[in-house]
C-alpha positions as CSV (number, residue, x, y, z in Angstrom):
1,X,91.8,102.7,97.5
2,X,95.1,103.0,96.0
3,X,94.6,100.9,93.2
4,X,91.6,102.7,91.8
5,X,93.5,106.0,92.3
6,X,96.6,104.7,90.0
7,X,94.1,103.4,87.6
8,X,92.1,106.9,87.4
9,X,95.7,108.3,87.1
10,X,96.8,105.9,84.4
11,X,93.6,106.6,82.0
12,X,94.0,110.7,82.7
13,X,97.3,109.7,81.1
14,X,96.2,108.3,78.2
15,X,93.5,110.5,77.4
16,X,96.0,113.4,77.6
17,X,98.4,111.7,75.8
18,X,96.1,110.9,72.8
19,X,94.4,114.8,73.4
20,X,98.3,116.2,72.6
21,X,99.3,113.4,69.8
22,X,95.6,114.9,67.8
23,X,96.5,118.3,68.4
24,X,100.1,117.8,67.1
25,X,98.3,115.8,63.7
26,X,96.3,119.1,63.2
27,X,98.6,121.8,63.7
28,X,102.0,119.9,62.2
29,X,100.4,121.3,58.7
30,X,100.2,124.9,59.6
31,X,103.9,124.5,60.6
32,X,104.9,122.9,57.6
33,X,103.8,125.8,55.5
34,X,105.4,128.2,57.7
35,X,108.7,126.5,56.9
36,X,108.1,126.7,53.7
37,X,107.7,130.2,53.7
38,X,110.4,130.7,55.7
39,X,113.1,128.6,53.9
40,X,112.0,129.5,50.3
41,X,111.4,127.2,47.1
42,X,115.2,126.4,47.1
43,X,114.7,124.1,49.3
44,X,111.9,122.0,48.5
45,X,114.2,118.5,48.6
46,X,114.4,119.6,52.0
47,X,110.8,120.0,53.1
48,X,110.2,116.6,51.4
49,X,112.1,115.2,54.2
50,X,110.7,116.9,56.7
51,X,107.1,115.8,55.4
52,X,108.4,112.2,55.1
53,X,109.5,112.4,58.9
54,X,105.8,114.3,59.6
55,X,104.8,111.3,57.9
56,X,106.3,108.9,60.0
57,X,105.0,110.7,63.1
58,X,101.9,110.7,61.8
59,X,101.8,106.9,61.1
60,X,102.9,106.7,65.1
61,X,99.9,108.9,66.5
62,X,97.6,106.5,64.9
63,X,99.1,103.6,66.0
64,X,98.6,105.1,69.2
65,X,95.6,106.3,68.6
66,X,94.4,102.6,67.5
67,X,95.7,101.7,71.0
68,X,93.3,104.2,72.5
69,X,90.4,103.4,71.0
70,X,90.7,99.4,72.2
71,X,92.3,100.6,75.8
72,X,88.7,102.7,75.8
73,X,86.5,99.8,74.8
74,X,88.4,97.6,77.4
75,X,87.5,100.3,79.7
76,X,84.3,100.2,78.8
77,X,83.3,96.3,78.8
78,X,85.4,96.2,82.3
79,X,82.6,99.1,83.5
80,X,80.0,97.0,81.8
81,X,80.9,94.2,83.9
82,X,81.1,95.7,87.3
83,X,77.9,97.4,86.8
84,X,76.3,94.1,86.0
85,X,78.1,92.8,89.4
86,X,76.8,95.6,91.2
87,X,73.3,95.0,90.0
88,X,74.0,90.8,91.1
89,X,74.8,92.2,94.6
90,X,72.0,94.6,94.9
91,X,69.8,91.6,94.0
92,X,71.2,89.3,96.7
93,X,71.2,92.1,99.0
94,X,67.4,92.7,98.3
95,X,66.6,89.0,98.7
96,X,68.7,88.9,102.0
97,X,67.0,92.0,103.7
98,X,63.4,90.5,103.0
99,X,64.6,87.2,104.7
100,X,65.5,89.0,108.1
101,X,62.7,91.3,108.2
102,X,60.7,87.9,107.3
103,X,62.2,84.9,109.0
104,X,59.6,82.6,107.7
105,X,60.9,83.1,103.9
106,X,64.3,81.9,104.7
107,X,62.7,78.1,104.4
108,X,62.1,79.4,100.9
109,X,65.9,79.9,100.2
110,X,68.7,78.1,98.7
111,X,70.2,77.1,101.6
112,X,69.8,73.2,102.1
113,X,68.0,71.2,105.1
114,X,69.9,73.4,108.4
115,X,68.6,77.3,107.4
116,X,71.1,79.3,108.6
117,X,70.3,82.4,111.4
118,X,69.8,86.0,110.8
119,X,73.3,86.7,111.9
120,X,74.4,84.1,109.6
121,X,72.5,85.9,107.1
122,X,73.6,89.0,108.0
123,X,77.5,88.1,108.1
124,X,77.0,86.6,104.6
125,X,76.5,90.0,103.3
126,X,79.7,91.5,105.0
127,X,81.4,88.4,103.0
128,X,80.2,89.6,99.6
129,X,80.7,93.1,100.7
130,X,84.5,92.6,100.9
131,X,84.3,90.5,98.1
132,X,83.4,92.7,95.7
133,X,85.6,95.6,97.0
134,X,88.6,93.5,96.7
135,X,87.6,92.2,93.3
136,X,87.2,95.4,92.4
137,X,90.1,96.7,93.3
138,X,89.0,99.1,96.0
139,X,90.4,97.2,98.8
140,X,94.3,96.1,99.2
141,X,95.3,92.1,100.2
142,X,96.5,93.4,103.4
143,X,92.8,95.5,104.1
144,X,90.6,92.5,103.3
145,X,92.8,90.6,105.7
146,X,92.6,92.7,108.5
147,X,88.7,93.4,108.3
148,X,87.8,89.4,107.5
149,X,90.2,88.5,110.9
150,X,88.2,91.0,112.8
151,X,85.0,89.2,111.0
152,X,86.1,86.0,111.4
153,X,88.1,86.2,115.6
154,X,84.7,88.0,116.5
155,X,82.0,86.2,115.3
156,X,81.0,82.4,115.8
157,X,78.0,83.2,112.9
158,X,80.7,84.4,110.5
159,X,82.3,81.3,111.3
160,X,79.5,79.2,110.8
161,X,78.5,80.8,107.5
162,X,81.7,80.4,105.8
163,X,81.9,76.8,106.6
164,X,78.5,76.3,105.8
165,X,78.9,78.2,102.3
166,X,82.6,77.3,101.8
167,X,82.3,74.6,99.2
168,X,79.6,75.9,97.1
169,X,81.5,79.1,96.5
170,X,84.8,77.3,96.0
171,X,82.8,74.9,93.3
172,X,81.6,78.3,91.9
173,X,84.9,79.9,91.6
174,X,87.7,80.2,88.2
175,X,91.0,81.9,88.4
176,X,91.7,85.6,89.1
177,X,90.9,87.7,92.0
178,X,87.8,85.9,93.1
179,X,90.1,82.5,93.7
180,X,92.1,84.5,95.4
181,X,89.7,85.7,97.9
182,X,88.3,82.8,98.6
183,X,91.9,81.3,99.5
184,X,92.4,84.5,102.0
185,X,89.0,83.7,103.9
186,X,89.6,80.4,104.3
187,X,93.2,80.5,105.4
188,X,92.0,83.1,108.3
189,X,88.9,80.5,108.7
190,X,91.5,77.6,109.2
191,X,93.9,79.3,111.2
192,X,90.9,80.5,113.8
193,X,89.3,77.1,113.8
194,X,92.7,75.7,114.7
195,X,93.3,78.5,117.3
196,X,90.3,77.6,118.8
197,X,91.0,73.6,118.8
198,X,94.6,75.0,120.8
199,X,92.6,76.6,123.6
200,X,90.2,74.5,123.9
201,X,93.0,71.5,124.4
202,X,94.9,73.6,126.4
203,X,91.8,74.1,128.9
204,X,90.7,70.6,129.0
205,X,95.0,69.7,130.4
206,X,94.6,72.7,132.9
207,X,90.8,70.9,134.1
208,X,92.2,67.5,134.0
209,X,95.9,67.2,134.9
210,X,96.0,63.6,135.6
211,X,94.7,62.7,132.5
212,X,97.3,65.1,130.5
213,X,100.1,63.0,133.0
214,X,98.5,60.1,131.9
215,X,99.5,60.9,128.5
């Protein structure tokens, strides 16, 4: 959540710096002519200057105000995109829903010759659920990696999900936040699927101790 504070923050920033720098444009003239007034038409050469440095100024607030305007329409194809996102996830969210309250459709799915479960199905969503919050920015490295553990430790159907969707959403991935996810989830995957292989080991020595003196 922190992230999507700072940016709220960092665009009430701009827009009050860009608010200020058009005020100062519009009422720099009404100060220029009350220096005039004040200082007399003796010193003209000098209120030349001091319109050549407005002039200056000027020329800064629209470079900044340029900067604005493309900041803004950044803004605005980055909201674009995430409301397309959220529309994508609504979708798969739609088509996952109608598969567990109706089993027999799941045959109808892409989802290759073994059709996963309902809890497969179900922990599939919490997988694109974190996805997007993290992708989005409303979820920290450190968040995502304590609530996929928690997925992952507790859940053989998570489990089996991920390694049955792993390599289609790895072939699916680029760069960026997205790659990144991916890498978290399977690291915690790896590191449980190795933690199990350890006990599992460790209880077939304490079962069998010849065989482990064998060895």
């Amino acid at each position: 959540m922190k992230s999507s504070t700072d940016r709220a923050v960092r665009i009430l920033f701009t827009t009050l710096t860009l608010v200020i720098g058009f005020a100062a444009v519009i009422v720099s003239p009404i100060l220029l002519r009350a220096v005039s007034e004040l200082m007399g038409e003796q010193n003209w050469e000098t209120l030349s200057f001091i319109g050549q440095t407005y002039g200056a100024v000027a020329a800064l607030i629209t470079a900044f105000s340029i900067a604005g305007i493309v900041v803004s329409l950044l803004l605005q194809v980055r909201a674009l995109s995430v409301q397309m996102e959220h529309g994508a996830r609504n979708n798969l969210i739609d088509l996952v829903s109608l598969g567990i309250a109706h089993p027999e459709l799941i045959k109808g799915g892409p989802f290759g010759p073994e059709q996963p479960s309902l809890p497969m199905l179900y922990s599939g969503l919490w997988f694109s659920h974190f996805a997007g919050l993290y992708s989005l920015g409303f979820m920290s490295e450190a968040e995502v990696r304590s609530e996929l553990e928690i997925l992952l430790r507790s859940s053989t159907d998570a489990r089996a999900r991920w390694q049955s969707s792993r390599l289609a959403y790895k072939a699916s991935l680029g760069t960026g936040l997205k790659r990144k996810y991916f890498d978290i989830v399977d690291s915690i995957y790896q590191d449980v699927q190795n933690h199990e292989i350890d006990e599992l080991e460790a209880e077939g020595n304490t079962t069998n101790p010849a065989a482990a003196d064998g060895d």
